[in-house]
N, C-alpha and C positions, 0 to 999 in steps of 0.2 A: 504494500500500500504506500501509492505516496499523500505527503499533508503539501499543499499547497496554501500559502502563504497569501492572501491577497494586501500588498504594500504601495500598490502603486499611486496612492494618492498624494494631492498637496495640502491637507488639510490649514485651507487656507481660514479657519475659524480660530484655529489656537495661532495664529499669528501674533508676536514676532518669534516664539516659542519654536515655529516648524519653517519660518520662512527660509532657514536654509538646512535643517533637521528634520529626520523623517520622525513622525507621529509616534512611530511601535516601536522604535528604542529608545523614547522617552523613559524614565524612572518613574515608577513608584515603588515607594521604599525604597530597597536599594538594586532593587532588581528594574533592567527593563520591562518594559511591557511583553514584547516581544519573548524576551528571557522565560517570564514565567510563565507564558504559554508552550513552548517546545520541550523546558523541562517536565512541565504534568505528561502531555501528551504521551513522552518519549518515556514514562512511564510502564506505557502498556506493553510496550516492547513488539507491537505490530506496524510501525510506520520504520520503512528503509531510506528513506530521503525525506528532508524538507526542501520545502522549492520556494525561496520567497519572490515574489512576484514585482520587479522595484520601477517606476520608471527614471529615467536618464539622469533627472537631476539629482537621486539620491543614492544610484545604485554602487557611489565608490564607498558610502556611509555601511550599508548594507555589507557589500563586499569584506570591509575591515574589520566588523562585528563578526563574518561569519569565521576569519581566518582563525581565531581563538578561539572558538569550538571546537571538540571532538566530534561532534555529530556531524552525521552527514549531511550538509547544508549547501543546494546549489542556491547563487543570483541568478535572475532573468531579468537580465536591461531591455523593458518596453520600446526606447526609442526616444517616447515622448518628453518634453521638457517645461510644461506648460500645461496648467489646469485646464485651459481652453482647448488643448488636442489632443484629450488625455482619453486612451481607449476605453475604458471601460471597463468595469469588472467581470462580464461575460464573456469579451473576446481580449482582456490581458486571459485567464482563466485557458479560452483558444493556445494565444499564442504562446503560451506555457507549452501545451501538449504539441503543436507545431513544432517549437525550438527544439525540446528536447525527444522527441519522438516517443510520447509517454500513450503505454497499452497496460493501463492495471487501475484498479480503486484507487479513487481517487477521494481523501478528507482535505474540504475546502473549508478556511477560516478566514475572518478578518481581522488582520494582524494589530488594532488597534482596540482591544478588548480585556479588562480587565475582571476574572472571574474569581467566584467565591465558591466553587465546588468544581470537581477535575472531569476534564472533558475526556477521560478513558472508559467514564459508563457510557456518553454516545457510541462511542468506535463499537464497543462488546454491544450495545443494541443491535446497532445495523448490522453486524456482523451476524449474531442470530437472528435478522429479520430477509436475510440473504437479500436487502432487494436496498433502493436510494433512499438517502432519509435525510430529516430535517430534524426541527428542536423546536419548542413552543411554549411559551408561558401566556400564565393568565392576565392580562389586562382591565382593570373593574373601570378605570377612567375613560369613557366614552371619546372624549374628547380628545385624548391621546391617539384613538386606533388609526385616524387617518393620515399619520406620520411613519405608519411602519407597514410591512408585507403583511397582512391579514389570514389567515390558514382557513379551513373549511374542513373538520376532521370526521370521519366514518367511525363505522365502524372498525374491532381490532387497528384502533390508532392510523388507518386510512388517511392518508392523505390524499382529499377531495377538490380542493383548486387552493390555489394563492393569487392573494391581490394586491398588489402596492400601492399604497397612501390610497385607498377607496373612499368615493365620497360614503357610499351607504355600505359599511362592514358586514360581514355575515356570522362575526363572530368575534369574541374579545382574546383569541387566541393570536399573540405576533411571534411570528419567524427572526428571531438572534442570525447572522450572519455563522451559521457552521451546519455545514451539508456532507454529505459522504453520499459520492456517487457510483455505484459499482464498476463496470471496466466498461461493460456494455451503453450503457446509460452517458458514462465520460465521452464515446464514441459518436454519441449523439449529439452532442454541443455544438458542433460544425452545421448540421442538420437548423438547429434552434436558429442560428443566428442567420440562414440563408433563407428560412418562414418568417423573419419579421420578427424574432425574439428580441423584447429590449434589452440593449447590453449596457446599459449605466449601473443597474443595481444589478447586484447578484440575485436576486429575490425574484426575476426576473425569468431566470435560467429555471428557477423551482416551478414558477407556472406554467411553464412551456412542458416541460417535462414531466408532470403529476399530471398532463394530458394525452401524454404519448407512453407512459410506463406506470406500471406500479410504485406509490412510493408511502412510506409511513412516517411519522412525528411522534419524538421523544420529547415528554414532557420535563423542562428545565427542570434540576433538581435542586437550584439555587438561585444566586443573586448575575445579574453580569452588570458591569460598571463603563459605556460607551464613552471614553475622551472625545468628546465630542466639539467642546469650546473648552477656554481656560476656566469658564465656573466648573466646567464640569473635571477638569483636570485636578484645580484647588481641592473639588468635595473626596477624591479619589485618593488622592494622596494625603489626607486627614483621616480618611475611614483606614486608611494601611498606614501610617504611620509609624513607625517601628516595628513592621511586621517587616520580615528576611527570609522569611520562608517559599 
């Protein structure tokens, strides 16, 4: 299995913070972002490569961070240099599998995500649900739902459509950015993006494809903390504050 990495943003919200730094090796506590996600991960001892997904302007940042790990960690330099011609998270996700010529399961994350329980019960989910899968929590704030991928669940945890920022929700269920695609399904992504699959949000990829295959949704077993702007950066790094772990 590969974890692929999605980095290629500018998150130009936490600016001056990222204006020449990528987002997901920002610190909290004393660990990157990024850090404390591949360490959980690589926990499970089923993921052979990380692939972080960087574009142009940050990928020598990325590169320097990876040479000091032991784990197997490839860059893929996008190209792009500029939020205004920045591919997208469907078809960076593409040009991942394009560059490196990747045929296996594939666990997709968004490298800018700070979580409070370990993302190795997803992997052992889909893994016994032999097919694609997603992640979902409950949402009670109505108001909130039309800012995130909307899920639509079945039965035996069914995943029945996704919908990004929907005016009218069909449920208070939202989609966290971490997918696990099987090989088959990865194969298909080429297919998505040549039917008019939106590639700006990865959420995107999940509607397209909970219409053309089987797919199921693990419900969140905890908290996840998106840096999203510097309030959201400050409330993050105070809720881990002295935490090393």
């Amino acid at each position: 299995m590969k974890c692929l990495i999605l980095a290629a943003g500018y998150a130009t919200r936490l600016y001056p913070l990222t204006e020449n730094f990528p987002k997901p090796l920002l610190k909290v506590g004393e660990k990157a972002i990024l850090d404390r996600l591949i360490e959980d991960i690589h926990t499970a001892h089923l993921v052979d490569e990380y692939i972080v997904i960087s574009n142009h302007k940050f990928a020598h940042h990325f590169e320097a961070w990876a040479a000091v790990h032991a784990l197997p960690i490839t860059v893929v330099d996008d190209g792009t240099s500029t939020n205004e011609i920045r591919l997208g998270a469907v078809c960076d996700i593409q040009f991942a599998i394009d560059q490196l010529h990747l045929d296996d399961d594939l666990f997709i994350i968004a490298g800018d995500n700070v979580l409070d329980f370990s993302l190795t019960s997803f992997i052992r989910y889909a893994r016994e649900k032999g097919a694609s899968c997603t992640m979902r929590y409950y949402e009670p704030n109505e108001g909130e739902l039309h800012k995130f991928g909307i899920s639509e669940i079945g039965d035996n945890e069914r995943l029945l459509s996704l919908e990004e920022k929907p005016l009218h929700p069909k449920s208070h269920w939202c989609t966290p950015p971490f997918y696990f695609y099987t090989k088959a399904d990865a194969g298909r992504i080429k297919d998505a993006i040549a039917d008019g699959c939106g590639t700006d949000a990865p959420g995107s990829l999940v509607a397209w494809m909970c219409r053309h295959s089987i797919m199921y949704s693990m419900e969140m077993p905890g908290s996840r903390y998106d840096v999203g702007n510097l309030e959201s950066y400050q409330r993050v790094q105070e809720i881990y504050h002295g935490i090393t772990k």
